[in-house]
N, C-alpha and C positions, 0 to 999 in steps of 0.2 A: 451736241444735242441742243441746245441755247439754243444756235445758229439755226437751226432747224423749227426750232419752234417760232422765233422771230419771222422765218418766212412767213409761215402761217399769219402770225398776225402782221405782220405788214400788207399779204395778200389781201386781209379783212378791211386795214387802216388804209391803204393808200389805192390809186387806180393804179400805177405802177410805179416800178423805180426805174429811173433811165439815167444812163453816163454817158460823156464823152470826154474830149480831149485825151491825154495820153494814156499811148496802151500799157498797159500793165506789164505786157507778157515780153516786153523788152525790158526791163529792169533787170539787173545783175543780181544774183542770186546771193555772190558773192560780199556786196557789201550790204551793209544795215542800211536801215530805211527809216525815215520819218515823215509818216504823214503829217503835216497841220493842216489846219482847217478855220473858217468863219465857225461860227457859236451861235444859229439862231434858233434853234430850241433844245424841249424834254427827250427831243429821240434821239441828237447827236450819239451819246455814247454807245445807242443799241443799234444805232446806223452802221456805226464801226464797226460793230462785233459782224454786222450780217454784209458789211463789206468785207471785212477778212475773211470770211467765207468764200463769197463769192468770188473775188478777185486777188487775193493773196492766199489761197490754201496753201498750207505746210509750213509758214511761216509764223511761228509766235507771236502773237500779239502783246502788246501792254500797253497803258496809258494810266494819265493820272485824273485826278476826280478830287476836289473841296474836301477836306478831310468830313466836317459837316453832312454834306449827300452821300457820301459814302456810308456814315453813319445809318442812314433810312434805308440803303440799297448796300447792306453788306454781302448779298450775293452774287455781288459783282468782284470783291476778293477774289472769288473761287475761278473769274475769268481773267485774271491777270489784271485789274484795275489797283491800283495803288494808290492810299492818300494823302492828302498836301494841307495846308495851310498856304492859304495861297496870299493871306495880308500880313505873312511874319518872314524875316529873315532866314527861318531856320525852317521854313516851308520850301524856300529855294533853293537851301542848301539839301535837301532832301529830293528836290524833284531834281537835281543836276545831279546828287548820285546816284541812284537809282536810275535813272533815264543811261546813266555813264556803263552801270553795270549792264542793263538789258543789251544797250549798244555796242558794246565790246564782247557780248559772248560770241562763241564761235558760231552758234546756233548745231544744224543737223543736215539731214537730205534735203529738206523742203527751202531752206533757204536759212541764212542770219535771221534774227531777230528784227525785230520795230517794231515804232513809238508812234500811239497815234497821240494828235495835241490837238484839241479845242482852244487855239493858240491865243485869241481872243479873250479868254477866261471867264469873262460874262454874257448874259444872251442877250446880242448884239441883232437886230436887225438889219438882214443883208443889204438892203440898200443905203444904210450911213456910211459916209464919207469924208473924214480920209479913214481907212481902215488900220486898229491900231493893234498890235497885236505885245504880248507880256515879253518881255527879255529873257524867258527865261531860255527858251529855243534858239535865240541868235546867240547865247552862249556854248549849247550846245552846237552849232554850227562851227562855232569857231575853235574850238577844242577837237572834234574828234571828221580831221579831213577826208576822209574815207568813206564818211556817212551820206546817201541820198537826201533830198530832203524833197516831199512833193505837197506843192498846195493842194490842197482841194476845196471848192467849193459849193456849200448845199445850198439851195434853195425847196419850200415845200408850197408849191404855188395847185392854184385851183382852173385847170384849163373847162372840159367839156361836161366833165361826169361829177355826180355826187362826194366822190372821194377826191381827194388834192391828189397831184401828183409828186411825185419825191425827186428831184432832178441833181446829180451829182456830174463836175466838169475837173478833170486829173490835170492841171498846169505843169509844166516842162521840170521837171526835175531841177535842183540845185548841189551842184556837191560842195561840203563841206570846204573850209578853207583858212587856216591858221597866220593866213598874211591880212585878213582881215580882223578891223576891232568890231566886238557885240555890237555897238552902236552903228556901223555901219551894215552889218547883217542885219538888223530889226530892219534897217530901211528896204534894204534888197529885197527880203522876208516879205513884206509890207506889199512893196511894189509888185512882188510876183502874185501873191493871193489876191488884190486889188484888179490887176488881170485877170486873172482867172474868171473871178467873180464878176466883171462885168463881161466878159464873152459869156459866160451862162445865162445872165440877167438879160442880154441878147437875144441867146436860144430861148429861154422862157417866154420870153414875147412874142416869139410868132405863134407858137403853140403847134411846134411842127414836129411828132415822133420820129420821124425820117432823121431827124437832128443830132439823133441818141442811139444808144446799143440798150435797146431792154432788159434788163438781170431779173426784171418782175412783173410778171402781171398782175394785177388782183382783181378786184370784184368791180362791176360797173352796172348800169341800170340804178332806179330808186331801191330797189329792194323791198321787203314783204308785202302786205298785201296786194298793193299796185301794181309789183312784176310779177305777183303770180297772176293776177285776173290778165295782166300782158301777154305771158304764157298760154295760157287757156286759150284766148282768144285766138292768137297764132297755131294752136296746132289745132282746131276745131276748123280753119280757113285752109289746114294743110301748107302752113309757111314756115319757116325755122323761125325761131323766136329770135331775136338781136337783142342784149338788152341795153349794150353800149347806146349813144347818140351821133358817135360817129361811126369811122369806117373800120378801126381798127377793130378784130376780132383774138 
């Protein structure tokens, strides 16, 4: 029900949501999965929720959240969000169990379990470089070899229309791996969402929908007054109204 109303207002908030890079619907049902992610804004965690919608239905969600924001947005509890201290010891030791137990259920029909991670920790602007991401996932990585792990990276860029667009890019899967130590999985980690993010930062520059798979439309034109005297006008001339600036309808 969330997931459904986030459409809605994303519809409102953004001109659309577009993805690319890897498809989804090749991923193994059978093993657990972990998103990570850059961290450059307020919407990442409701992004996620209307990506598991979208593109992982049937498969549980979780992730973890600042024990602090959690506190403002306790109704995120009720979506599987869980909280950390993320500047104490015993923060880590909490998000590595919990992150252990989601990852080891057997899950149901729809698929195991996953973890989504704003691996970053703080809101990072997508363009700094080198991209550094928390240990606490390259330990997860190296503990439980069974586990997927896929980058993703957001950007919320302003192409044509009044609203930004929302642009999301799925980097090549990694699986887990126990011959490796955390320290060299951050960097693996590192290197793969570093890709990712600059092939989207790519896409974003040309300003080319063709580029993407759209999961959303939303609203385009100025809006009130101005697009309704636009309206008026067009059907008084007997023309469809457009209210976009380009081509896409």
């Amino acid at each position: 029900m969330f997931a459904l109303y986030l459409r809605w207002t994303a519809g409102r908030r953004f001109r659309a949501i577009r993805i690319s890079g890897f498809d989804t619907a090749s991923l193994p049902r059978d093993r657990p999965l972990i998103v990570y992610g850059n961290h450059p804004s307020w919407w990442d965690p409701a992004l996620y929720i209307l990506l598991a919608d979208l593109r992982f239905r049937g498969r549980p969600g979780f992730g973890p959240m600042e024990q602090e924001a959690l506190g403002r947005y306790g109704f995120f509890r009720r979506l599987g969000i869980f909280g950390i201290d993320k500047h104490s010891a015993a923060g880590a030791r909490r998000f590595l169990s919990v992150a252990r137990q989601v990852l080891g259920h057997p899950g149901g029909p729809g698929g195991r379990f996953m973890l989504w991670v704003t691996a970053e920790g703080d809101f990072t602007d997508p363009r700094v470089r080198p991209v550094r991401l928390r240990p606490g996932i390259a330990h997860l990585a190296a503990l439980l070899p069974e586990a997927l792990l896929v980058p993703l990276a957001v950007e919320y860029v302003f192409w044509n229309e009044s609203r930004p667009e929302l642009l999301l890019r799925l980097g090549t899967p990694l699986s887990g791996d126990r011959s490796l130590r955390a320290a060299d999985w951050t960097l693996r980690l590192e290197d793969a969402l570093t890709e990712t993010m600059d092939t989207l930062a790519a896409d974003a520059q040309l300003r080319d929908p063709a580029r993407f798979t759209r999961l959303l439309l939303g609203h385009a034109g100025v809006g009130g007054p101005y697009d309704a005297w636009r309206r008026l006008r067009a059907r008084l001339a007997g023309r469809r109204f457009v209210a976009s600036h380009g081509e896409e309808a």
